[in-house]
C-alpha distance (Angstrom), angle and dihedral (degrees) to the residues before:
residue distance angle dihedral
X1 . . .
X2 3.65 . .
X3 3.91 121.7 .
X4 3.94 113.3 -136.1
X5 4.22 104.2 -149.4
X6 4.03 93.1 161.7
X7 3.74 101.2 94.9
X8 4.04 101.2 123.5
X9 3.52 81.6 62.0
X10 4.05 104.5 49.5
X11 3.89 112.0 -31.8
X12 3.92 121.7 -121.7
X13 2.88 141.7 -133.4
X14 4.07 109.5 23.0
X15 3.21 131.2 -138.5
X16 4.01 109.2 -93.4
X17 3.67 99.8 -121.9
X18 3.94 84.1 63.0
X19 3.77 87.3 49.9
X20 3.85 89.9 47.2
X21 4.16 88.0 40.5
X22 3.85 100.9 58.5
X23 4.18 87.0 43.0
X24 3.39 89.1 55.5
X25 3.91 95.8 46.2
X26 3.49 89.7 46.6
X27 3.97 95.9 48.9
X28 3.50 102.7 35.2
X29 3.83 111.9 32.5
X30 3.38 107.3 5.6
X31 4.45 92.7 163.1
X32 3.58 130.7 106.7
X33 3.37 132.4 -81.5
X34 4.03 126.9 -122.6
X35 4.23 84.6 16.0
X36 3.64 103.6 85.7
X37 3.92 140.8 47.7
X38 3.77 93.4 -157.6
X39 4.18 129.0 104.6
X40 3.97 96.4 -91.1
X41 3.67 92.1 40.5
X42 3.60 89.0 59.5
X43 3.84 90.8 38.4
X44 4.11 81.3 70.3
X45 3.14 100.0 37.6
X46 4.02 90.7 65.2
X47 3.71 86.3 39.5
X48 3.78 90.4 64.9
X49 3.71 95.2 45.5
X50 3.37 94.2 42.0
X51 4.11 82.4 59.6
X52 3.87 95.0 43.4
X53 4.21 82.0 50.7
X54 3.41 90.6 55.2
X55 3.30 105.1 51.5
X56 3.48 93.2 44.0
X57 3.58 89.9 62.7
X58 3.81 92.2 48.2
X59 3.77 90.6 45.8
X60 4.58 93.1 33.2
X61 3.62 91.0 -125.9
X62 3.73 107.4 162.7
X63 3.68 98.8 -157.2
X64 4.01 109.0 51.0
X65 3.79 84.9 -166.1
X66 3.74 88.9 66.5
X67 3.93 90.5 72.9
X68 3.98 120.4 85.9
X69 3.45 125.4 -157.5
X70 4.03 116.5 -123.9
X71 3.63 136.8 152.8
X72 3.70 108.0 -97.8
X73 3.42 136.1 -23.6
X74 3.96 89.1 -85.4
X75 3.74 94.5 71.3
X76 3.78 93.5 37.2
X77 3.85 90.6 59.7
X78 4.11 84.8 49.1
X79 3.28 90.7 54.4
X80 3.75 91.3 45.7
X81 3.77 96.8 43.6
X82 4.00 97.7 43.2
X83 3.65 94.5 31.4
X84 3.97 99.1 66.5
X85 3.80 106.4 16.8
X86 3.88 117.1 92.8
X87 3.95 124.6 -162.0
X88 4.17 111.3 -73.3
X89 4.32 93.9 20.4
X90 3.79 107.6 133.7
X91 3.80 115.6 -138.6
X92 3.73 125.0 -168.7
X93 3.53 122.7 -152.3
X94 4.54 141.2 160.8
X95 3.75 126.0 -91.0
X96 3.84 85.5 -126.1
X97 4.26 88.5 78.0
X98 3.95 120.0 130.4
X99 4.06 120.9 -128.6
X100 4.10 81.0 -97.5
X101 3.78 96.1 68.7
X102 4.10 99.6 23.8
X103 3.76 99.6 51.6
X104 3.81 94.6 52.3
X105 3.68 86.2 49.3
X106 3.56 97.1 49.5
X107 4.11 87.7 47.6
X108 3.55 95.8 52.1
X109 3.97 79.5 45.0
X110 3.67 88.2 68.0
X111 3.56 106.7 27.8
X112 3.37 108.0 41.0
X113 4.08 94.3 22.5
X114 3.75 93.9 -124.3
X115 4.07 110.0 160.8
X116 3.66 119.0 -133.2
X117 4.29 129.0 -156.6
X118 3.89 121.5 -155.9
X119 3.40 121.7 -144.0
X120 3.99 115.5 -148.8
X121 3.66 122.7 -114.4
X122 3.93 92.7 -175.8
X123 3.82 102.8 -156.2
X124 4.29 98.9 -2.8
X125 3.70 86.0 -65.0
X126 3.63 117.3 146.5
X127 3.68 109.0 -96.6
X128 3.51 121.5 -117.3
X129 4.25 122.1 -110.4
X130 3.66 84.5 -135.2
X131 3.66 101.0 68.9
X132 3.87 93.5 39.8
X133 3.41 87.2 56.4
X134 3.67 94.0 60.6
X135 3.57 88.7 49.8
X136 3.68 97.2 66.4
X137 3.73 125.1 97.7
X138 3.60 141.9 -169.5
X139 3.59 93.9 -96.9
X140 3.68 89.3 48.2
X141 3.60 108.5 127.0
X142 3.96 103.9 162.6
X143 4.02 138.8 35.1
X144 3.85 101.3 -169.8
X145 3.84 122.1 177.8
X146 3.68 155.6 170.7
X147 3.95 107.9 -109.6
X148 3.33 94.9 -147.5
X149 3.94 121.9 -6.5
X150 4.03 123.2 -108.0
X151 3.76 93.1 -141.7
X152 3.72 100.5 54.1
X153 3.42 107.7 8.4
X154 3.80 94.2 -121.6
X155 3.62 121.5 163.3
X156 3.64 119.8 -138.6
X157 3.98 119.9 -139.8
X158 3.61 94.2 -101.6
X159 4.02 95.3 172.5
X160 3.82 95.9 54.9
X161 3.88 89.1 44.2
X162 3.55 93.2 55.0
X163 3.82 88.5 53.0
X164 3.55 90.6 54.9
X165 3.90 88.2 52.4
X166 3.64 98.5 48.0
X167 4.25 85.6 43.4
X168 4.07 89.3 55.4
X169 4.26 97.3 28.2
X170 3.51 87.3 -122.5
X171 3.92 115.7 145.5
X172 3.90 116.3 -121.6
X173 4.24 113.9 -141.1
X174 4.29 101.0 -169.7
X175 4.05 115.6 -168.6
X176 3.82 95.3 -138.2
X177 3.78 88.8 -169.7
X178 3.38 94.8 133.6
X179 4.09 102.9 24.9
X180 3.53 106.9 50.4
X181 3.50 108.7 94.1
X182 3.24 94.4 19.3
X183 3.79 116.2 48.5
X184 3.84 125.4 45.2
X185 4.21 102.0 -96.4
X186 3.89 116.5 -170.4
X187 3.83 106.8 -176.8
X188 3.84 99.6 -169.9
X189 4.05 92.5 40.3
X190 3.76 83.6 43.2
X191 3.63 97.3 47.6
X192 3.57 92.9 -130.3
X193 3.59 116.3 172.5
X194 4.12 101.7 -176.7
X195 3.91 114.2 6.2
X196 3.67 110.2 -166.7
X197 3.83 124.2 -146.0
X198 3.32 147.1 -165.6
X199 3.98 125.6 -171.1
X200 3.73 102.0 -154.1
X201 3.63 101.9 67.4
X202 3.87 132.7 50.6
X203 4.46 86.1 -11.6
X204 3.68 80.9 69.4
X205 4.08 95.9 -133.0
X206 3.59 137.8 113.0
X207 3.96 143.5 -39.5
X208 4.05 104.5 -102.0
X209 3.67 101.4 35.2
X210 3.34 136.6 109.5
X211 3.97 145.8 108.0
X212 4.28 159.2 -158.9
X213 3.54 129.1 -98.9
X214 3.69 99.3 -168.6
X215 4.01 115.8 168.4
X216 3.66 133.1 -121.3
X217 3.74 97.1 -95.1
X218 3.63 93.5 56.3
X219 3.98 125.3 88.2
X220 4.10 107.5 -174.5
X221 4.21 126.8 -170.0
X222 3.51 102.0 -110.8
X223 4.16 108.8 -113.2
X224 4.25 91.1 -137.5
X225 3.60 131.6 31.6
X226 3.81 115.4 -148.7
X227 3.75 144.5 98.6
X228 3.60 128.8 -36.4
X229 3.95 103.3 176.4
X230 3.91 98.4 -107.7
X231 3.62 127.3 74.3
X232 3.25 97.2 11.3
X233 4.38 92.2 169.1
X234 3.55 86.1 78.3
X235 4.10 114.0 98.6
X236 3.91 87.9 -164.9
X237 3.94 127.3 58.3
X238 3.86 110.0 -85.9
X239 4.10 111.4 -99.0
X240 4.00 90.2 -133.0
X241 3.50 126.4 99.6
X242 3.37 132.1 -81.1
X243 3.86 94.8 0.2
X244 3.80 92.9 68.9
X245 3.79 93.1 57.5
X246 3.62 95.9 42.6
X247 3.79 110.9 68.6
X248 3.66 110.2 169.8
X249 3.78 139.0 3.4
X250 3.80 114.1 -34.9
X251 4.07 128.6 -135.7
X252 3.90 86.2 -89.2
X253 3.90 95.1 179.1
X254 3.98 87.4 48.5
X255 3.64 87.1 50.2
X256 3.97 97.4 55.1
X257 3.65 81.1 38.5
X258 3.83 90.1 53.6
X259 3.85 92.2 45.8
X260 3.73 90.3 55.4
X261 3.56 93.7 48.3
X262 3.94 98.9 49.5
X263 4.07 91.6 40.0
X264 3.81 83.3 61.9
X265 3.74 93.0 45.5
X266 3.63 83.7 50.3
X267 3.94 89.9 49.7
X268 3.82 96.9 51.9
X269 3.69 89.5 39.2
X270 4.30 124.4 -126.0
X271 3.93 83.5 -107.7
X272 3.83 94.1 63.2
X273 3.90 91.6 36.1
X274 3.69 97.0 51.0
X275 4.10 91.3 42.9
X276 4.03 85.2 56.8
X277 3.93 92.2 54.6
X278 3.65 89.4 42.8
X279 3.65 95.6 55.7
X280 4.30 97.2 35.7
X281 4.08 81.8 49.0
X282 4.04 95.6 48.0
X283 4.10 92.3 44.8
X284 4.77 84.8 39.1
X285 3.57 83.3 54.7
X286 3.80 101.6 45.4
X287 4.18 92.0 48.5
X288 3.48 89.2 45.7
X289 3.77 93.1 56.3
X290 3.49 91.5 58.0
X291 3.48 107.0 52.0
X292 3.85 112.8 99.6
X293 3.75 122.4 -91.4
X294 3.99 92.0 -7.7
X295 4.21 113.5 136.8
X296 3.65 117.5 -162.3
X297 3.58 126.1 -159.0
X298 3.87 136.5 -138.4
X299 3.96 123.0 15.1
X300 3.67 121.7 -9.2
X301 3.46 97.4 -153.6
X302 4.17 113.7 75.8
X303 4.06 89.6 -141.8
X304 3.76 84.6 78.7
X305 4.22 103.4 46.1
X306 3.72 140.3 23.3
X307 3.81 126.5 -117.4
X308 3.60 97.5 -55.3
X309 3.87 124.9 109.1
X310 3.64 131.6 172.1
X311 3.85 120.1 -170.2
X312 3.65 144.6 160.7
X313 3.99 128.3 -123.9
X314 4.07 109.2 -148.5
X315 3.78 105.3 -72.4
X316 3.49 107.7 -39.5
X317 4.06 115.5 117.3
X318 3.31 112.2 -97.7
X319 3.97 91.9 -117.6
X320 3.77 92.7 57.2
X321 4.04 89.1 54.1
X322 3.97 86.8 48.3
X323 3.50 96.1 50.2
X324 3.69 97.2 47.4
X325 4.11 91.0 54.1
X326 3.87 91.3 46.9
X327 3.87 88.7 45.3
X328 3.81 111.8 39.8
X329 3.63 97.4 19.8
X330 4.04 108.7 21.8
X331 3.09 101.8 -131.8
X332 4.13 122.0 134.2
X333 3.21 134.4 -133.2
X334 4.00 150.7 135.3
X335 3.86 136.6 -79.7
X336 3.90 128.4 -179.9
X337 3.64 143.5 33.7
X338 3.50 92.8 -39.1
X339 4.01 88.3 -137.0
X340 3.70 87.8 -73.2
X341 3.57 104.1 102.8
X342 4.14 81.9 158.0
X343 3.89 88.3 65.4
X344 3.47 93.4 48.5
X345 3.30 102.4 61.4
X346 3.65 98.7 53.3
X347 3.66 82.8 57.8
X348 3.56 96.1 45.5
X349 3.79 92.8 -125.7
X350 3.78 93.7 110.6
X351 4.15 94.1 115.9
X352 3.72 93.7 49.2
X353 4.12 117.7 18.6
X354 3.65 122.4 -139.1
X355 3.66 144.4 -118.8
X356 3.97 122.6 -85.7
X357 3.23 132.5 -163.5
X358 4.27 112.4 -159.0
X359 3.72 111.8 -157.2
X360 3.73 123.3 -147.1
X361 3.95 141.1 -150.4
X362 4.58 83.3 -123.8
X363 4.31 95.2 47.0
X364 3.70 127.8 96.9
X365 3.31 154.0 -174.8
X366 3.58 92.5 -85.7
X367 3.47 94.0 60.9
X368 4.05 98.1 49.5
X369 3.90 83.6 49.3
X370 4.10 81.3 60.5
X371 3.67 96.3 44.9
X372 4.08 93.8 44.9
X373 4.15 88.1 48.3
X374 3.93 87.3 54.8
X375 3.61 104.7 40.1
X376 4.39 80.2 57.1
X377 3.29 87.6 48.4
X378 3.58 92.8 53.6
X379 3.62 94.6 39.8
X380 3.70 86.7 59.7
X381 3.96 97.9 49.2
């Protein structure tokens, strides 16, 4: 039987009432939403809010309206990045950032001559509020950051960051790529100002979903231009939310499969789910450590990350190890830079990638007992 450890990159399997949710949207209403006046239409349409109600409760958003719809969390933080900053804003933000957050930085960098500062995470540890505080300046009009990093797993001290925003009235954009879902997120406690989604990962949901909180006191530029089934007299996007974020038809069997997937997140509760990666991430870490010539990377102790753990086996390229667990022992996991060629270099694995391991909601112990056996078998060879 073959043992899926990929989930920080797309989580598998879902739970059945998503399977059963997108059948069901596909079989039995299969129209648009916000284009028709008729029974199914209207079906939809209180699918899709019954998905932005969901999530808001996952995420304690008080105004469902205030999440948009998008198609991962890659063009939510676009949207984010390219909606609010202007030419010559300064943003800070962590050398623990994934290609989805850094590129659009570096763009906007170049095109609309906005300055970024990088706060160190010396070795994939969380970095410390302190020295992102000294980074800020008056023309800083953005902190944006990773919630927790996709190399490593490490957490970043989201409560003392917000304090620093709220201090400084500067508004806080988090990629919850790997969080949400997962770990219990709080956007008003939190001081979040944008929290960007995605469904496929630790919300358990499907490929091409995703979305924006963005709060009250932020206005954004929409990213696309284009209908959105009401008010269609207009020749500019409308100014109410979440109809001027959503041009065009959505991913309406991803949504139902969405809503499925965070009504049974809501059903199991984020407590329960996040004190099952805890405890499968304390006991991965521990076998890890004892397998011969293996070197893991980031904290050691599972208070400070989420399920995610990159490592290194002796010398051999991380794509050789991979290959040898998916072929002699079937069991699946990641090699490479992980698109975060910022997080690699403050582990100095930038020339060669590492290893990761993705926990899931559906692995156990069992399975890490597998995956520790083989990696000492391997070490051995």
């Amino acid at each position: 039987m073959n043992i899926y450890f990929d989930n920080a990159a797309t989580s598998y399997p879902k739970p059945e009432p998503v399977y059963e949710a997108v059948e069901y949207y596909m079989r039995y209403m299969g129209v648009s939403s916000g284009r028709g006046a008729y029974r199914r239409a209207l079906e939809v349409d209180n699918m899709v809010f019954k998905a932005r109600k969901h999530l808001s409760q996952l995420f304690k958003v008080s105004d469902v309206s205030r999440i948009g719809f998008t198609l991962n969390v890659t063009e939510s933080l676009n949207l984010a990045l390219k909606g609010f900053l202007r030419p010559g804003d300064h943003v800070v933000t962590s050398h623990m950032e994934h290609n989805a957050m850094w590129r659009p930085l570096k763009e906007l960098e170049r095109s609309k001559r906005i300055s970024i500062s990088v706060v160190p995470s010396p070795e994939g540890m969380p970095l410390k509020p302190a020295d992102l505080e000294q980074a800020i300046r008056p023309e800083t009009r953005l902190i944006a950051l990773t919630h927790a990093s996709n190399v490593t797993g490490t957490l970043m001290p989201l409560e003392q960051i917000g304090r620093v925003c709220r201090r400084y009235h500067i508004p806080l954009l988090v990629d919850a790529a790997q969080t949400a879902g997962v770990y219990p997120i709080d956007v008003e406690k939190l001081n979040i100002s944008m929290l960007a989604f995605t469904g496929h990962k630790g919300l358990l949901g499907l490929t091409g979903t995703g979305g924006l909180y963005i709060s009250p006191d932020l206005e954004l530029q929409p990213l696309k231009d284009g209908g959105t089934g009401g008010e269609s007299f207009l020749e500019h996007m409308p100014s109410h939310l979440p109809d001027r974020y959503e041009a065009g038809t959505p991913n309406l069997a991803g949504i139902a499969g969405l809503r499925a997937s965070a009504g049974y997140l809501l059903e199991q509760g984020i407590d329960r789910v996040w004190e099952h990666e805890q405890s499968l991430t304390e006991y991965c870490l521990k076998r890890l450590q004892e397998v011969s010539g293996l070197k893991l990377y980031g904290p050691l102790v599972s208070e400070q990350r989420v399920g995610v753990i990159s490592f290194n086996l002796k010398d051999y390229p991380p794509e050789d190890v991979a290959y040898a667990l998916d072929e002699n022992y079937g069991i699946m996991v990641r090699a490479g830079l992980h698109c975060s060629p910022q997080g690699h270099r403050c582990l100095g694995t930038e020339n060669k990638g590492t290893v990761r391991v993705g926990l899931g909601y559906f692995n156990n112990v069992e399975e890490i007992d597998k995956l520790s056996d083989a990696l000492e078998e391997i070490a051995s060879l």
